[in-house]
C-alpha positions in Angstrom: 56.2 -59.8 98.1 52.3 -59.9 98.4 52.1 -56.6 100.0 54.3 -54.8 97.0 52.1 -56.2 94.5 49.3 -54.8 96.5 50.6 -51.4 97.4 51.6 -51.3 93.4 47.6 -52.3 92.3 46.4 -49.7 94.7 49.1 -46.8 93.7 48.5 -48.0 89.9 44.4 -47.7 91.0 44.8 -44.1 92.0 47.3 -42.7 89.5 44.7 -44.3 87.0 41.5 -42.5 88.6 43.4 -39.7 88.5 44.3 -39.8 85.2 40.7 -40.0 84.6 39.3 -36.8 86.6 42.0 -34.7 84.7 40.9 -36.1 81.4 37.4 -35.1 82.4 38.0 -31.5 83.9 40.1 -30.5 80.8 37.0 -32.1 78.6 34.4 -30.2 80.8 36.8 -27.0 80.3 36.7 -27.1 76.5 33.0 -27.8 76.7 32.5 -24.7 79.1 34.6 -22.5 76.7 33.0 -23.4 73.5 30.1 -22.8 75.6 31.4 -19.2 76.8 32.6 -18.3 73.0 28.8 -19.2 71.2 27.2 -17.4 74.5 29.5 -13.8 74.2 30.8 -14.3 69.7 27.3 -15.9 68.0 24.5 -13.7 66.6 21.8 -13.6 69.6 18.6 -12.5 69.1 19.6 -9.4 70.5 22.7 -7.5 71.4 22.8 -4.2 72.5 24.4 -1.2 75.3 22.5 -1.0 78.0 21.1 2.5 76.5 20.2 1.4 73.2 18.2 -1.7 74.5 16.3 0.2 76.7 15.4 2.7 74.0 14.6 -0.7 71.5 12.7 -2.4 74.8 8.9 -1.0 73.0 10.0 -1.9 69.7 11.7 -5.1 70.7 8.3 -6.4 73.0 6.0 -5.5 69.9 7.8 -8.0 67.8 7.0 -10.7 70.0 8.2 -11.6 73.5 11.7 -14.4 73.9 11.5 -16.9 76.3 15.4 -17.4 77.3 18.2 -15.8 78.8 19.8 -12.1 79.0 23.0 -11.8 79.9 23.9 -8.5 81.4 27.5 -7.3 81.0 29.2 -4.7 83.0 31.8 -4.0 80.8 33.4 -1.3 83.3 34.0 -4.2 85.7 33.7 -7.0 83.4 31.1 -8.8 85.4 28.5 -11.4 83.8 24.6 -11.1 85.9 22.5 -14.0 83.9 18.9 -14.5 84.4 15.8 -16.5 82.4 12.5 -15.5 81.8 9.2 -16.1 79.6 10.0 -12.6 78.9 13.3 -12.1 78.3 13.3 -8.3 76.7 11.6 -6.9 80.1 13.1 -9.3 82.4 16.7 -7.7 81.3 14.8 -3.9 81.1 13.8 -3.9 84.8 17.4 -4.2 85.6 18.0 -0.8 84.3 15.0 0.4 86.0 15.4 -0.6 89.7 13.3 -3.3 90.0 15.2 -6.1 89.7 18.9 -6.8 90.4 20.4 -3.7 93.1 23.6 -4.0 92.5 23.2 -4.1 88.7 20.8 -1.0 89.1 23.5 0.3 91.4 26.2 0.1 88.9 23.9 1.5 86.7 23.1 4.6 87.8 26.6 5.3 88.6 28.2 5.2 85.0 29.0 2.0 84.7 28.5 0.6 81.1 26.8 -2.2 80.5 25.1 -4.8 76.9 22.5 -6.4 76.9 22.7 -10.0 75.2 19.2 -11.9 75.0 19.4 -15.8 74.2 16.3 -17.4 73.0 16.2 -21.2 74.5 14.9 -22.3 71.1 18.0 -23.3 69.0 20.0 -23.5 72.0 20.0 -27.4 72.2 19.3 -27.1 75.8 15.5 -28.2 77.2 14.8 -25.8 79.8 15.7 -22.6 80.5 17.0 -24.0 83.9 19.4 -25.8 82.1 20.2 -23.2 79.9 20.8 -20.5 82.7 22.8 -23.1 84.6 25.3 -23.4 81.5 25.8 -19.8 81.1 26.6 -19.0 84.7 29.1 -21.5 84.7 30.5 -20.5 81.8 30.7 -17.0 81.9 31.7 -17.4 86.0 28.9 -15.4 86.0 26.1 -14.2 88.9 22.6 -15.1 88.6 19.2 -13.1 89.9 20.5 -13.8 93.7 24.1 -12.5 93.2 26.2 -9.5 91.5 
């Protein structure tokens, strides 16, 4: 009788721990969502194709550098590249020019058409941009300036 009682505690243990993780995954889903709706449906500082960005880059830099995040959409393939910088505006530009991100560059140059988001890490309730960055790949399932 001793043993039921303790196979019952310890299958009543891990129906309650698991209980617990899937409580916690579906609340870290809803975070990552809300997360993925404010990154890709709020106002930015800047939104933009990749063509009219690059032709707003002077203009843009002139009013003042962003220290955040751009998110670089290729809308042909629906693919999310994320990166962070002190300079956001030209960070995201030398994507279109070569010199950053190949495959982006790649993609580029072969038709594919791409927007140009730019988050600014102030109002973004996160600390760094490390944190910030880290949020939006995950949210977006997103590559960052290693991967495409």
């Amino acid at each position: 009788m001793a043993r039921f009682f303790t196979f019952l505690l310890i299958g009543l243990f891990f129906f309650v721990d698991g209980l617990l993780l899937v409580i916690t995954a579906s609340k870290q889903q809803e975070k990552l969502l809300r997360l993925r709706q404010s990154l890709l449906e709020d106002d930015p500082q800047i939104v933009a194709s990749a063509e009219e960005f690059m032709a707003q880059r002077k203009a843009l830099t002139q009013k003042g550098e962003i220290t955040g995040i751009f998110i670089v959409h290729n809308a042909t393939k629906d693919l999310y590249y994320v990166g962070q910088s002190a300079k956001a505006i030209d960070r995201a530009a030398i994507q279109f020019l070569g010199r950053g991100n190949c495959d982006v560059y790649a993609d580029y140059k072969y038709g594919d058409s791409f927007n140009v988001r730019i988050i600014p890490l102030s109002g973004s309730c996160y600390e760094s941009l490390n944190e910030l960055k880290r949020a939006a790949i995950q949210a977006l399932e997103a590559a960052d300036e290693v991967l495409y």
